[in-house]
mmCIF file as Biopython writes it, N, C-alpha, C and O atoms, coordinates in Angstrom:
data_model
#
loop_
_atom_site.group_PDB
_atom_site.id
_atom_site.type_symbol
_atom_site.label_atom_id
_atom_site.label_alt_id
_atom_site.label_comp_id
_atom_site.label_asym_id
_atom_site.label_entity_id
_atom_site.label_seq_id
_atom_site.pdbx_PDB_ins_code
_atom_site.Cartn_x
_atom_site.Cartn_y
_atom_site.Cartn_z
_atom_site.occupancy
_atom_site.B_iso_or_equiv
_atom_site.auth_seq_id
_atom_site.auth_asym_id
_atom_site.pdbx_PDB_model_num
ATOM 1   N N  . UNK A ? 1  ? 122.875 156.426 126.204 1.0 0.0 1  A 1 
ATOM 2   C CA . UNK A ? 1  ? 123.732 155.505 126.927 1.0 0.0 1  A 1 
ATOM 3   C C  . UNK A ? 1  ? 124.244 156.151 128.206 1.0 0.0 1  A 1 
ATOM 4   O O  . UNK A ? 1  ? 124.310 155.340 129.130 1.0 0.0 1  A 1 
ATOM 5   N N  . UNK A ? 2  ? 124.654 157.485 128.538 1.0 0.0 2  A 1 
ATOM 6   C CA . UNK A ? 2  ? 124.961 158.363 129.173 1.0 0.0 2  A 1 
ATOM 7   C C  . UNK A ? 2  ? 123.812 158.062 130.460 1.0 0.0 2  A 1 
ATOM 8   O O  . UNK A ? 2  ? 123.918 157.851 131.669 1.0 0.0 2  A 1 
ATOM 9   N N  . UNK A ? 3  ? 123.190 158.119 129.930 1.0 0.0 3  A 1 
ATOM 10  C CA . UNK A ? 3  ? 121.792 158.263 131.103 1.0 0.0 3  A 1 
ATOM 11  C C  . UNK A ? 3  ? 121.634 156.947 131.914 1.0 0.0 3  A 1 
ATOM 12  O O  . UNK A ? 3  ? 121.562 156.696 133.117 1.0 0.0 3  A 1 
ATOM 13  N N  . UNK A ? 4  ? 121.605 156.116 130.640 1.0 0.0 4  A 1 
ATOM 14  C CA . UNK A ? 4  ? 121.747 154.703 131.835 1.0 0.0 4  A 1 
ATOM 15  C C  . UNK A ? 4  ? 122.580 154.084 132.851 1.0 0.0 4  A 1 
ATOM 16  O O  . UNK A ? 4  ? 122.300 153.369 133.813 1.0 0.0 4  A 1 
ATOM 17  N N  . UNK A ? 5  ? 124.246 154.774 132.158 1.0 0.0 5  A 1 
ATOM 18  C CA . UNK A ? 5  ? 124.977 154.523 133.160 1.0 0.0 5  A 1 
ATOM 19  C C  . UNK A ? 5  ? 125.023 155.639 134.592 1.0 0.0 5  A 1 
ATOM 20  O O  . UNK A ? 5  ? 125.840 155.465 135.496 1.0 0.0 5  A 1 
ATOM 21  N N  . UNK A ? 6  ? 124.191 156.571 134.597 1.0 0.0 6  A 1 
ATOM 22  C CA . UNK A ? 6  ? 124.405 157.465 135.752 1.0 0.0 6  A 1 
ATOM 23  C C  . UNK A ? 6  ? 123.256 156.994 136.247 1.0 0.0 6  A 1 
ATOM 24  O O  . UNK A ? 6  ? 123.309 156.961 137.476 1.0 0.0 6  A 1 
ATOM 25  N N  . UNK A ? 7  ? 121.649 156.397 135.561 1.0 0.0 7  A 1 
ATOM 26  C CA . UNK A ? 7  ? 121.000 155.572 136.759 1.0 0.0 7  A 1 
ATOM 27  C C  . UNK A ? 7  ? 121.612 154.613 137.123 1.0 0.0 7  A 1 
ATOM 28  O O  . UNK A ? 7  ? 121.437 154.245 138.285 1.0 0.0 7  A 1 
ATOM 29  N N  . UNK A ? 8  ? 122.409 153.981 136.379 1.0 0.0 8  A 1 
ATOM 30  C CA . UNK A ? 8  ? 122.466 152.713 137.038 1.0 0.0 8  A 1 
ATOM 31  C C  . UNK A ? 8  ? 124.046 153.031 138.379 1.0 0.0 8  A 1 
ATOM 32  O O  . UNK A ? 8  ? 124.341 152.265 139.296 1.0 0.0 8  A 1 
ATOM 33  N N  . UNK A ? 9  ? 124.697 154.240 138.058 1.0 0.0 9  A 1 
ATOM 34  C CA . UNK A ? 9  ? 125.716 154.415 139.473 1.0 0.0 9  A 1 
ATOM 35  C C  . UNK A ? 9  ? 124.503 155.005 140.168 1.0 0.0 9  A 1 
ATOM 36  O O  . UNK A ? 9  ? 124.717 154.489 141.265 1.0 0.0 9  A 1 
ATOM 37  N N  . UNK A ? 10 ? 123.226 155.804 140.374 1.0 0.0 10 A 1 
ATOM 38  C CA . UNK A ? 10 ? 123.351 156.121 141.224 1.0 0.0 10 A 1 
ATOM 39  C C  . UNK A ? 10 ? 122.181 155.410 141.998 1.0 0.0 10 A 1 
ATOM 40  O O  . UNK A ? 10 ? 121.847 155.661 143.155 1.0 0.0 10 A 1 
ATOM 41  N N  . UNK A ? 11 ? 121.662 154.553 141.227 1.0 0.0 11 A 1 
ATOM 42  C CA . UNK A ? 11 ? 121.296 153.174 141.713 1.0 0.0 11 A 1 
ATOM 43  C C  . UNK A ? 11 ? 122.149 152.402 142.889 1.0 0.0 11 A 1 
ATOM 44  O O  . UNK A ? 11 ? 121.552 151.989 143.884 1.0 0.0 11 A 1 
ATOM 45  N N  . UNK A ? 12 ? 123.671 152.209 142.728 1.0 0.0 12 A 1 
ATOM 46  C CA . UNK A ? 12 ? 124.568 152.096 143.549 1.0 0.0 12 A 1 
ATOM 47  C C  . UNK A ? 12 ? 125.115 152.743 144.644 1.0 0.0 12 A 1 
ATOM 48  O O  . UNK A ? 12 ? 125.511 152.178 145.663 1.0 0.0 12 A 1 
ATOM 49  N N  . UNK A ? 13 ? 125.134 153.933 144.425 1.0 0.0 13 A 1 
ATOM 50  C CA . UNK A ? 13 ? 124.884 154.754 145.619 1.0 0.0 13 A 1 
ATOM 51  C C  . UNK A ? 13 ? 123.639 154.759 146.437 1.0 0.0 13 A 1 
ATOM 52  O O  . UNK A ? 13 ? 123.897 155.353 147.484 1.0 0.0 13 A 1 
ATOM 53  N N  . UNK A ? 14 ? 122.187 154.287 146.414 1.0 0.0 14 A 1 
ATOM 54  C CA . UNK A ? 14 ? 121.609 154.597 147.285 1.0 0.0 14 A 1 
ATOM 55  C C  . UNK A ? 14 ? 121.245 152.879 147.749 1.0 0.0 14 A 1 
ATOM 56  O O  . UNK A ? 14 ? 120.405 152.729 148.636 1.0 0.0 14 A 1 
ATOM 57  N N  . UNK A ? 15 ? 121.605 152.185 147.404 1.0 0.0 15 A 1 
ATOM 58  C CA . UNK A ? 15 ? 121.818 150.885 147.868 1.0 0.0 15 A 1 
ATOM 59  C C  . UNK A ? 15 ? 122.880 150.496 148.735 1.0 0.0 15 A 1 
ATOM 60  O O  . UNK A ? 15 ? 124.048 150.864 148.612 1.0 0.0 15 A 1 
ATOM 61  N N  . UNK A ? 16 ? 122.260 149.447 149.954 1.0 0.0 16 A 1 
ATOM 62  C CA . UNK A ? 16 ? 123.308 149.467 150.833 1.0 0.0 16 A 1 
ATOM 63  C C  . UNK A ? 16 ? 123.272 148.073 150.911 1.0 0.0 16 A 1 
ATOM 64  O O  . UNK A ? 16 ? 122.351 147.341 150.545 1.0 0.0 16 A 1 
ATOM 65  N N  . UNK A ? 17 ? 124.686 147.654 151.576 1.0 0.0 17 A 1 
ATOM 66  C CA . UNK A ? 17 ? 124.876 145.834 151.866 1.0 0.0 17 A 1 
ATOM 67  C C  . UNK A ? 17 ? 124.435 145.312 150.785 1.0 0.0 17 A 1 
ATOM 68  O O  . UNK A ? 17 ? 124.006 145.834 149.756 1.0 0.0 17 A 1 
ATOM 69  N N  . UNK A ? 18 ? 124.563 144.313 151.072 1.0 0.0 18 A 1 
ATOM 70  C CA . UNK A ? 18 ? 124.511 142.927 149.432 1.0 0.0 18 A 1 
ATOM 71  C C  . UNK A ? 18 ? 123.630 143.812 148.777 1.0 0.0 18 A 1 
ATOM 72  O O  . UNK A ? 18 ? 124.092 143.665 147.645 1.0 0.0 18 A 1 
ATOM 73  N N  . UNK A ? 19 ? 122.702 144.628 148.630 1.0 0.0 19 A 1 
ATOM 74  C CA . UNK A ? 19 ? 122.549 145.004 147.568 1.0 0.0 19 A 1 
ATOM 75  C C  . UNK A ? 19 ? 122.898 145.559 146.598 1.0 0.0 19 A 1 
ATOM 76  O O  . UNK A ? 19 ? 122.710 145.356 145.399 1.0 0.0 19 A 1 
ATOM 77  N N  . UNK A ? 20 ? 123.769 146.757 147.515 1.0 0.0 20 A 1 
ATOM 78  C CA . UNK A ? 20 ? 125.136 147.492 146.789 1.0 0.0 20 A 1 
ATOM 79  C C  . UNK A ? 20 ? 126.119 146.561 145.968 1.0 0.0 20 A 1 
ATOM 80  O O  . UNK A ? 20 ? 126.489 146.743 144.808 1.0 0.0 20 A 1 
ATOM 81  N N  . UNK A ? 21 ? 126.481 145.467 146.866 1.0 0.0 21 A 1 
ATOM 82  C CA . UNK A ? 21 ? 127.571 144.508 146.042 1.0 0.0 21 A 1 
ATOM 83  C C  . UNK A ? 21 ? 126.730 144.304 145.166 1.0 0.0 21 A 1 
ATOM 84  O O  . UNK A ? 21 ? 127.226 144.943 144.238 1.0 0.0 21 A 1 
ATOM 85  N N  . UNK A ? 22 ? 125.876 143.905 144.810 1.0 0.0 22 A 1 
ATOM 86  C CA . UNK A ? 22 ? 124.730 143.032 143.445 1.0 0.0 22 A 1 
ATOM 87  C C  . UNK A ? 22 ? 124.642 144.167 142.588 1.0 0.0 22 A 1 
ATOM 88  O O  . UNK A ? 22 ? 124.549 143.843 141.405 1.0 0.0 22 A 1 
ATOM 89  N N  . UNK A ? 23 ? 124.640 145.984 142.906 1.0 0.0 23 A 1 
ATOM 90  C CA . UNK A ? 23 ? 124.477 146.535 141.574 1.0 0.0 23 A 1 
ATOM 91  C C  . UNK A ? 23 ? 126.142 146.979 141.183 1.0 0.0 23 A 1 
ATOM 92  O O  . UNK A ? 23 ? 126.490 147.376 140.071 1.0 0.0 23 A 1 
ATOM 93  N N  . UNK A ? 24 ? 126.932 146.830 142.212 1.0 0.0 24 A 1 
ATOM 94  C CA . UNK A ? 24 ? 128.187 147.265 142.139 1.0 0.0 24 A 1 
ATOM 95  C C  . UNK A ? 24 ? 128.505 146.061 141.011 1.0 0.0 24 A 1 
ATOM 96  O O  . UNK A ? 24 ? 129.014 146.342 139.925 1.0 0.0 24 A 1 
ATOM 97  N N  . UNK A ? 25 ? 128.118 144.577 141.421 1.0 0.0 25 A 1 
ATOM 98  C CA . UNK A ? 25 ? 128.859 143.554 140.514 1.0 0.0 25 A 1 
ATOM 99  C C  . UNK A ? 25 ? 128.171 143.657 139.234 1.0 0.0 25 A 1 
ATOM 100 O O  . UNK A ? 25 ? 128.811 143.432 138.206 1.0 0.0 25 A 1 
ATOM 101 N N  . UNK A ? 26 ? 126.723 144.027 139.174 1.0 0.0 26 A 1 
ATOM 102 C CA . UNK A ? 26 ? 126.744 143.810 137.614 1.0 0.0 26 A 1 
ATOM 103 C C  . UNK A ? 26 ? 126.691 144.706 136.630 1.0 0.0 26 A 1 
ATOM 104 O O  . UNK A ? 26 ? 126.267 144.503 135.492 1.0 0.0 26 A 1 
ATOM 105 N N  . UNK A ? 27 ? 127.279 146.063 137.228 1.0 0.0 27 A 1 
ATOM 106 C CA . UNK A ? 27 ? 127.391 146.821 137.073 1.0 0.0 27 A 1 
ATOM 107 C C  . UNK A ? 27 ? 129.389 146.608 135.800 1.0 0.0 27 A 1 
ATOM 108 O O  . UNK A ? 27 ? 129.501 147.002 134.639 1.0 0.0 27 A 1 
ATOM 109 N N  . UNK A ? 28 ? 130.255 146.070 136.447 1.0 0.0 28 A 1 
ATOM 110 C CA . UNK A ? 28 ? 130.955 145.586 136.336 1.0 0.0 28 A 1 
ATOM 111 C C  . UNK A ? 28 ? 131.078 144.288 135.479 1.0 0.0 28 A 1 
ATOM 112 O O  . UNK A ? 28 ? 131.665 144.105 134.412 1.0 0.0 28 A 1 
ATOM 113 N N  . UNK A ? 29 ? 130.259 143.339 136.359 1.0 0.0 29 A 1 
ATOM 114 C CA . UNK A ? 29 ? 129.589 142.003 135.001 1.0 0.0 29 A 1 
ATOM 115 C C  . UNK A ? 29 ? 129.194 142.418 134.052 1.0 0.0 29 A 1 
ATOM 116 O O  . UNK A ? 29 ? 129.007 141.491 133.263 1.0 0.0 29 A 1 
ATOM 117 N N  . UNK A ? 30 ? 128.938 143.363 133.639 1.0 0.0 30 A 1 
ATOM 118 C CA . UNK A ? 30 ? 127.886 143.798 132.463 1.0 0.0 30 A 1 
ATOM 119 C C  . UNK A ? 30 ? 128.805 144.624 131.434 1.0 0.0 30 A 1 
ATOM 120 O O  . UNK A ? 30 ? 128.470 144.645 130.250 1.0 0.0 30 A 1 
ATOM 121 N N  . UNK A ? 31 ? 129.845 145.238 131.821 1.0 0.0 31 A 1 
ATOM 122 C CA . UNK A ? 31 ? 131.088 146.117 131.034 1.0 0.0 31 A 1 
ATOM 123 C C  . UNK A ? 31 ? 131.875 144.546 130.278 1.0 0.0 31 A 1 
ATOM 124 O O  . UNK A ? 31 ? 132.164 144.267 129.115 1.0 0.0 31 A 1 
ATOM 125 N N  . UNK A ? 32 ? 132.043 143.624 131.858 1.0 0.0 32 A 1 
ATOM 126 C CA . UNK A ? 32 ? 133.119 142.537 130.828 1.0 0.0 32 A 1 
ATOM 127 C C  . UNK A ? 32 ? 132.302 141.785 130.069 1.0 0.0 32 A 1 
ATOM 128 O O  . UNK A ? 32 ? 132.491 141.575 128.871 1.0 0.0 32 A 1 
ATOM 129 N N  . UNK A ? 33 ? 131.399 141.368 130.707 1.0 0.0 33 A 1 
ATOM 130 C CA . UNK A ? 33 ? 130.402 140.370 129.300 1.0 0.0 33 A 1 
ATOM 131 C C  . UNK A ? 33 ? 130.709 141.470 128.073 1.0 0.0 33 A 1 
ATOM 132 O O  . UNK A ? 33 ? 131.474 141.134 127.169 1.0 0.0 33 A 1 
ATOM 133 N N  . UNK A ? 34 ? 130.151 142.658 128.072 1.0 0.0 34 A 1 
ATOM 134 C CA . UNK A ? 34 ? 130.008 143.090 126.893 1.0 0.0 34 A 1 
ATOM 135 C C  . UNK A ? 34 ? 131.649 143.325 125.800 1.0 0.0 34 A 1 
ATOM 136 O O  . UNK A ? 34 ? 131.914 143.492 124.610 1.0 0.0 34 A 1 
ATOM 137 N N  . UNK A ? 35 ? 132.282 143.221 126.912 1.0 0.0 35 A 1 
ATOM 138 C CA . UNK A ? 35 ? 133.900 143.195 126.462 1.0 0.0 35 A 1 
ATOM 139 C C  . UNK A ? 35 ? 134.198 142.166 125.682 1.0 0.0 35 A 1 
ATOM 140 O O  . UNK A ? 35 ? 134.858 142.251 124.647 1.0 0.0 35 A 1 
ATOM 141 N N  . UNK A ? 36 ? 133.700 141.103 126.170 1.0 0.0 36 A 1 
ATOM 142 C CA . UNK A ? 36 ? 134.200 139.164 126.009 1.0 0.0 36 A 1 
ATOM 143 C C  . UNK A ? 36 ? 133.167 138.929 124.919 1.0 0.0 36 A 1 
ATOM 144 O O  . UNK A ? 36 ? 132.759 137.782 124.736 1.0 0.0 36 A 1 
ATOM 145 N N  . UNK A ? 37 ? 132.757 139.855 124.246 1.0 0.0 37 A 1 
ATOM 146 C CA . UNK A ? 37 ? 131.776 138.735 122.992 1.0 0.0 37 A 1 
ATOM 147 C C  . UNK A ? 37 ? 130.134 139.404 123.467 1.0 0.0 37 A 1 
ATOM 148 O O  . UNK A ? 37 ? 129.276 138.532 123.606 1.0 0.0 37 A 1 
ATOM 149 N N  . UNK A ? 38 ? 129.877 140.224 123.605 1.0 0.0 38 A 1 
ATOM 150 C CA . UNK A ? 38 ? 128.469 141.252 123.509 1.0 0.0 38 A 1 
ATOM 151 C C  . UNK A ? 38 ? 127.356 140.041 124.541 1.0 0.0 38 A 1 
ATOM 152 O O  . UNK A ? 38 ? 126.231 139.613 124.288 1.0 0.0 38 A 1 
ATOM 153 N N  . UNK A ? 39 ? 128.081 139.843 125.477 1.0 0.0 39 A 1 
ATOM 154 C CA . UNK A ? 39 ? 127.398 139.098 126.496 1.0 0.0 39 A 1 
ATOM 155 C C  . UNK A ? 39 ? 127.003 139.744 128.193 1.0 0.0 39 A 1 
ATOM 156 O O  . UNK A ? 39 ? 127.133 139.167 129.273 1.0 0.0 39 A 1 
ATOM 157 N N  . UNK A ? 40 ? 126.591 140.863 127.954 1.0 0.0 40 A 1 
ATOM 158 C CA . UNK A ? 40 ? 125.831 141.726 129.115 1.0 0.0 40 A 1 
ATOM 159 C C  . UNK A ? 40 ? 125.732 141.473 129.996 1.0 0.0 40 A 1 
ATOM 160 O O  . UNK A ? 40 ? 126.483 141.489 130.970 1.0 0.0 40 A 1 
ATOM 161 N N  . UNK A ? 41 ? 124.322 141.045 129.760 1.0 0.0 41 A 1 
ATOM 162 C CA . UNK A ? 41 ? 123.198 140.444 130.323 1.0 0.0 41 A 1 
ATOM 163 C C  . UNK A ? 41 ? 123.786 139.538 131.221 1.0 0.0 41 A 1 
ATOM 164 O O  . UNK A ? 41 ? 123.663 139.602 132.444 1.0 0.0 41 A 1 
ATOM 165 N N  . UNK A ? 42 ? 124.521 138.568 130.507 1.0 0.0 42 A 1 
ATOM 166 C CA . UNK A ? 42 ? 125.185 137.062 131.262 1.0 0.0 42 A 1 
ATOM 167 C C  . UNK A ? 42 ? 126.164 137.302 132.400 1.0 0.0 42 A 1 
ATOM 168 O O  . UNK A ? 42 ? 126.462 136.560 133.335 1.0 0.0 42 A 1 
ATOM 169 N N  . UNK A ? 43 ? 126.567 138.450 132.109 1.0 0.0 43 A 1 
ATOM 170 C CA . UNK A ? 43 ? 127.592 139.257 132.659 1.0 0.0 43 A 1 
ATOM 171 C C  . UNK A ? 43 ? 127.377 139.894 133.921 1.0 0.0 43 A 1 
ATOM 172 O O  . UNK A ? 43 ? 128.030 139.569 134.913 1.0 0.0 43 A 1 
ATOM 173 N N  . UNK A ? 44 ? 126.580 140.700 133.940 1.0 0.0 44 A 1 
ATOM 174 C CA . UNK A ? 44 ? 125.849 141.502 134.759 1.0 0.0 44 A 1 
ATOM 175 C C  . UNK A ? 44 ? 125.281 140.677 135.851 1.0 0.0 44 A 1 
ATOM 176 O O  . UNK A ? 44 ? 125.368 140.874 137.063 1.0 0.0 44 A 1 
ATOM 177 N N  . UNK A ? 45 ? 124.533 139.474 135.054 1.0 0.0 45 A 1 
ATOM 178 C CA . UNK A ? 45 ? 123.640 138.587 136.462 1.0 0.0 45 A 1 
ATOM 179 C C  . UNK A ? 45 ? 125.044 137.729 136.872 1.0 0.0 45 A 1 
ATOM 180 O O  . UNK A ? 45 ? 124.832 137.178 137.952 1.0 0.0 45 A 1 
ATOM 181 N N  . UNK A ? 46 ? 126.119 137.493 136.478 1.0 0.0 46 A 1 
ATOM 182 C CA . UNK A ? 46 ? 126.795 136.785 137.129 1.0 0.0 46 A 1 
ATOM 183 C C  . UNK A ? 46 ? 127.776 137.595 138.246 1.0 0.0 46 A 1 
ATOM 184 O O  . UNK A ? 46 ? 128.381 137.166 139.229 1.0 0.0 46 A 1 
ATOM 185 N N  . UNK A ? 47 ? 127.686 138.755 137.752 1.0 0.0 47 A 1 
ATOM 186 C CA . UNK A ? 47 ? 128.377 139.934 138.528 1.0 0.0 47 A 1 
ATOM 187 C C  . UNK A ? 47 ? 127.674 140.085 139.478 1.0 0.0 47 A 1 
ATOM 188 O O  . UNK A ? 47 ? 128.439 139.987 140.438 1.0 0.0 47 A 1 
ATOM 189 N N  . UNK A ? 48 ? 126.571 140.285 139.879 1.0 0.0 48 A 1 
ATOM 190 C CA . UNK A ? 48 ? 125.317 140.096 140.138 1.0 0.0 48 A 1 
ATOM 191 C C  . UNK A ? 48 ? 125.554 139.083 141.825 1.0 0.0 48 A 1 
ATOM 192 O O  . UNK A ? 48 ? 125.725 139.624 142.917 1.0 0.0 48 A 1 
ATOM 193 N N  . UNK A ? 49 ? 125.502 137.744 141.611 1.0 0.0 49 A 1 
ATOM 194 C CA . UNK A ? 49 ? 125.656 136.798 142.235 1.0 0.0 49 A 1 
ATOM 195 C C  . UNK A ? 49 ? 126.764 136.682 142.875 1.0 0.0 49 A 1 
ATOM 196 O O  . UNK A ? 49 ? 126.831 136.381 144.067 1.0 0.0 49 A 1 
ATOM 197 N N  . UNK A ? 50 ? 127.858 136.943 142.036 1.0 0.0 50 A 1 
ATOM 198 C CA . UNK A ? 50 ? 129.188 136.666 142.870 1.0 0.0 50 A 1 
ATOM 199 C C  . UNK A ? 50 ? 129.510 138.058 143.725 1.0 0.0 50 A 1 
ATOM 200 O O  . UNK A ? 50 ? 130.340 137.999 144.632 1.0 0.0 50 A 1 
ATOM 201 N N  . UNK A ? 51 ? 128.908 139.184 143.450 1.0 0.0 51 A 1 
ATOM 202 C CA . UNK A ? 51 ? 129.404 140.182 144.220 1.0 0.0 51 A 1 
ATOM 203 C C  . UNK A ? 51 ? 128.578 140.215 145.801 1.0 0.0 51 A 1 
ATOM 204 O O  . UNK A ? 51 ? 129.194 140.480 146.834 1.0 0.0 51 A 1 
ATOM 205 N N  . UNK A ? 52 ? 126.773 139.831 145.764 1.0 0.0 52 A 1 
ATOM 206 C CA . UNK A ? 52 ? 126.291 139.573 146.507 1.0 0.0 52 A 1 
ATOM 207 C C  . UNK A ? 52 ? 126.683 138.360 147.465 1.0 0.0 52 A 1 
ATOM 208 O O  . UNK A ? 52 ? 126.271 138.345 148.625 1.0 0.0 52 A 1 
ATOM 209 N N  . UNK A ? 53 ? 127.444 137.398 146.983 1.0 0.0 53 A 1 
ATOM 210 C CA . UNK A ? 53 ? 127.950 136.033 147.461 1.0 0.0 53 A 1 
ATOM 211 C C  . UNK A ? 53 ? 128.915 136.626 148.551 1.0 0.0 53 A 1 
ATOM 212 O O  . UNK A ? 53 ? 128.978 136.225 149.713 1.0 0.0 53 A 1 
ATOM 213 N N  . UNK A ? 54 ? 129.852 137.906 147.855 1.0 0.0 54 A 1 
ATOM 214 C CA . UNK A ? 54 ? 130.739 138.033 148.955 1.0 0.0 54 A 1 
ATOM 215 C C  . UNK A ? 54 ? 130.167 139.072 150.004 1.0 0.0 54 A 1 
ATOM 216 O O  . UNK A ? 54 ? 130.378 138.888 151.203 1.0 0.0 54 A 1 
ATOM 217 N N  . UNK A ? 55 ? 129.601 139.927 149.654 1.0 0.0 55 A 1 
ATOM 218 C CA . UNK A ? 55 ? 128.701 140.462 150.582 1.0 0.0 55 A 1 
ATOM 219 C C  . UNK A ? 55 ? 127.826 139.790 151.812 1.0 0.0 55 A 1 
ATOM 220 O O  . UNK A ? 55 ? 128.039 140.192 152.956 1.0 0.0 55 A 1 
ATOM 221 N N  . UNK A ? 56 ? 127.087 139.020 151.629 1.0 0.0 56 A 1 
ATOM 222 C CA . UNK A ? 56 ? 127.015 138.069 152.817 1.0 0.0 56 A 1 
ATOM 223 C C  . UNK A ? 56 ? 128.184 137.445 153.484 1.0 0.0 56 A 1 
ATOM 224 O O  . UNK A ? 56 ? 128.031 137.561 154.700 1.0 0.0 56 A 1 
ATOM 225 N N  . UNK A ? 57 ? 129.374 136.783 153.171 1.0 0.0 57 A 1 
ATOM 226 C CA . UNK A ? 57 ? 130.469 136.478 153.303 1.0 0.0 57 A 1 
ATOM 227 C C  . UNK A ? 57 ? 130.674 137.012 154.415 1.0 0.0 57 A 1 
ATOM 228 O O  . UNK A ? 57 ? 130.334 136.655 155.543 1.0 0.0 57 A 1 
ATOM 229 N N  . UNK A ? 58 ? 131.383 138.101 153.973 1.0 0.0 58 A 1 
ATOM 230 C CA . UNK A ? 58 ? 131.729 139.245 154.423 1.0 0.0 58 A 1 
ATOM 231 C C  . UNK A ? 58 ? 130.521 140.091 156.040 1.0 0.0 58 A 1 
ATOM 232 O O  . UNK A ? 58 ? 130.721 140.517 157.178 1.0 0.0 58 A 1 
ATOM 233 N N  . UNK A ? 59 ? 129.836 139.980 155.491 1.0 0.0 59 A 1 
ATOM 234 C CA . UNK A ? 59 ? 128.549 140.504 156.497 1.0 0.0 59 A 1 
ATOM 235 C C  . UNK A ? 59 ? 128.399 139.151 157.692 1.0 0.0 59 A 1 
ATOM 236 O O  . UNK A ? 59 ? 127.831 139.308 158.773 1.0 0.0 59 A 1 
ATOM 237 N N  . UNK A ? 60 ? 128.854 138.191 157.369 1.0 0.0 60 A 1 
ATOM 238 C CA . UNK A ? 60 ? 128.445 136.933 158.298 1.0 0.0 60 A 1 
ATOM 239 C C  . UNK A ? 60 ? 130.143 136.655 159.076 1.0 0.0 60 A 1 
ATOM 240 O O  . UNK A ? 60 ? 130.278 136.146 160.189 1.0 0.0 60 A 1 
ATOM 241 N N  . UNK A ? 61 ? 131.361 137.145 158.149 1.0 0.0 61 A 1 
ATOM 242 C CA . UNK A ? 61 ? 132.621 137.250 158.877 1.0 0.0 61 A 1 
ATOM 243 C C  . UNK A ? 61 ? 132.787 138.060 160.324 1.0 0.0 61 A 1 
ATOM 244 O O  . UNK A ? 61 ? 133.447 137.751 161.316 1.0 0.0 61 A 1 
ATOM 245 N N  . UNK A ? 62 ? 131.766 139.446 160.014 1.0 0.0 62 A 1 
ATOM 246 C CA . UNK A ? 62 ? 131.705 140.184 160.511 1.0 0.0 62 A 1 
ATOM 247 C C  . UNK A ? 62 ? 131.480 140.033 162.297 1.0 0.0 62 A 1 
ATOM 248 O O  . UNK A ? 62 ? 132.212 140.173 163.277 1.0 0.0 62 A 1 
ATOM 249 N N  . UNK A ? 63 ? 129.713 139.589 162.011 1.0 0.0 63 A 1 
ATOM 250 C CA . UNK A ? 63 ? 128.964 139.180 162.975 1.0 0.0 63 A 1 
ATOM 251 C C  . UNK A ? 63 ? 129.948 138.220 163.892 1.0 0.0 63 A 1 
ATOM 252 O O  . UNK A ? 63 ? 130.060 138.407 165.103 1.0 0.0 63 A 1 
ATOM 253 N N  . UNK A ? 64 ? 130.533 137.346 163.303 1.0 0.0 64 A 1 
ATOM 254 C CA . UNK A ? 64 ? 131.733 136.462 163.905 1.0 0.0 64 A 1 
ATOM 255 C C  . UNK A ? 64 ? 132.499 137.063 164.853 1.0 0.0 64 A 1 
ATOM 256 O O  . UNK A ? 64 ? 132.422 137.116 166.081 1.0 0.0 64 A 1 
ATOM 257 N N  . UNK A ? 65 ? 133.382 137.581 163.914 1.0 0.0 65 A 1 
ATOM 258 C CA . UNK A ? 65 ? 134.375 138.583 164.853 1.0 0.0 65 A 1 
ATOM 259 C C  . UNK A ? 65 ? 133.703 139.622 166.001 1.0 0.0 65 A 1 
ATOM 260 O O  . UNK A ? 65 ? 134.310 140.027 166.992 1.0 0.0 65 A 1 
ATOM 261 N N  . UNK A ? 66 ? 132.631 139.885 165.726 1.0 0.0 66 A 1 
ATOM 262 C CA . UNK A ? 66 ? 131.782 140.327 166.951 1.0 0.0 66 A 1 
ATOM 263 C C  . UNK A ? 66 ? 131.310 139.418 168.254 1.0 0.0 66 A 1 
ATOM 264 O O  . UNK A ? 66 ? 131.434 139.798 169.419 1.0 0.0 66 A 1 
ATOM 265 N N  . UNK A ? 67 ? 130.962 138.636 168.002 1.0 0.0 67 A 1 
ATOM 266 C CA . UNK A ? 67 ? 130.454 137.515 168.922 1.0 0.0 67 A 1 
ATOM 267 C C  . UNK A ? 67 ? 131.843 137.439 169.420 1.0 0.0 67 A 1 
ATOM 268 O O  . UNK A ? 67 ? 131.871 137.616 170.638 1.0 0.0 67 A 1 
ATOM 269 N N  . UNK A ? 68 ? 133.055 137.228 168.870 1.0 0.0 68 A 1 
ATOM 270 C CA . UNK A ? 68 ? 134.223 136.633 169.563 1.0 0.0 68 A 1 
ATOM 271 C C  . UNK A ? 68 ? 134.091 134.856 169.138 1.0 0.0 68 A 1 
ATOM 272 O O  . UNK A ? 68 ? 134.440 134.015 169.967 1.0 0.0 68 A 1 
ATOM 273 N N  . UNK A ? 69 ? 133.811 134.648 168.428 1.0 0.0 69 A 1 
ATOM 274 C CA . UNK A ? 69 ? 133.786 133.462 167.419 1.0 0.0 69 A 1 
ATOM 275 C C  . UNK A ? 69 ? 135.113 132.913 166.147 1.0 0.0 69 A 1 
ATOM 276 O O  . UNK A ? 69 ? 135.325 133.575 165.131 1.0 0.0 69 A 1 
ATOM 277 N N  . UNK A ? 70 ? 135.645 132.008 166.380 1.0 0.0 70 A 1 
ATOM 278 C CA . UNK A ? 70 ? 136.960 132.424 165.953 1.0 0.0 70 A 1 
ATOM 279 C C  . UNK A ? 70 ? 137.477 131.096 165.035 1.0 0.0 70 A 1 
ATOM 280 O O  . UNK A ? 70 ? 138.681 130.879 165.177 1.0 0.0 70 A 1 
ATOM 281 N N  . UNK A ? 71 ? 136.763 130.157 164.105 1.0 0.0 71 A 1 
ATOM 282 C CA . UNK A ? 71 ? 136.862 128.959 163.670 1.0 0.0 71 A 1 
ATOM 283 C C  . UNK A ? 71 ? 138.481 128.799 163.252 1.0 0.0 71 A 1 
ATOM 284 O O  . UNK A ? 71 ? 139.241 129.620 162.737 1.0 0.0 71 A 1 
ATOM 285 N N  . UNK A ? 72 ? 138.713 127.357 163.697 1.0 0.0 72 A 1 
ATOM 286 C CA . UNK A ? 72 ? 139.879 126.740 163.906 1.0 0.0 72 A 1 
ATOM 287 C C  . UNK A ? 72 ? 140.597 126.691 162.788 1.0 0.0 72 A 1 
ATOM 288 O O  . UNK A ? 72 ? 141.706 126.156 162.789 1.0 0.0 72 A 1 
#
């Protein structure tokens, strides 16, 4: 078990932008699924999605505030 969780951080470390968020979230999804009723898997891909969701977010806020783009 030891082993999987140090591939899977350092999986996270060499990943960058939304991808990082996607192993960072299900990395995280995958501790609470398994917390909430031995649901991982469900966990992980939803960690998965919502962490990548804000990663673009975030990456497209960015570009904004660069342009000088400033919604009302």
């Amino acid at each position: 078990m030891k082993s999987l969780v140090i591939a899977i951080m350092a999986l996270g470390l060499g990943a960058s932008g939304a991808q990082a968020g996607c192993v960072k979230g299900a990395i995280v999804g995958g501790v609470v699924g398994h917390l909430a009723g031995h649901h991982a898997l469900a966990g992980a891909a939803i960690g998965c999605v919502v962490a990548h969701h804000h990663a673009v977010q975030k990456k497209r806020e960015y570009r904004a505030a660069a342009a000088g783009y400033r919604p009302r």
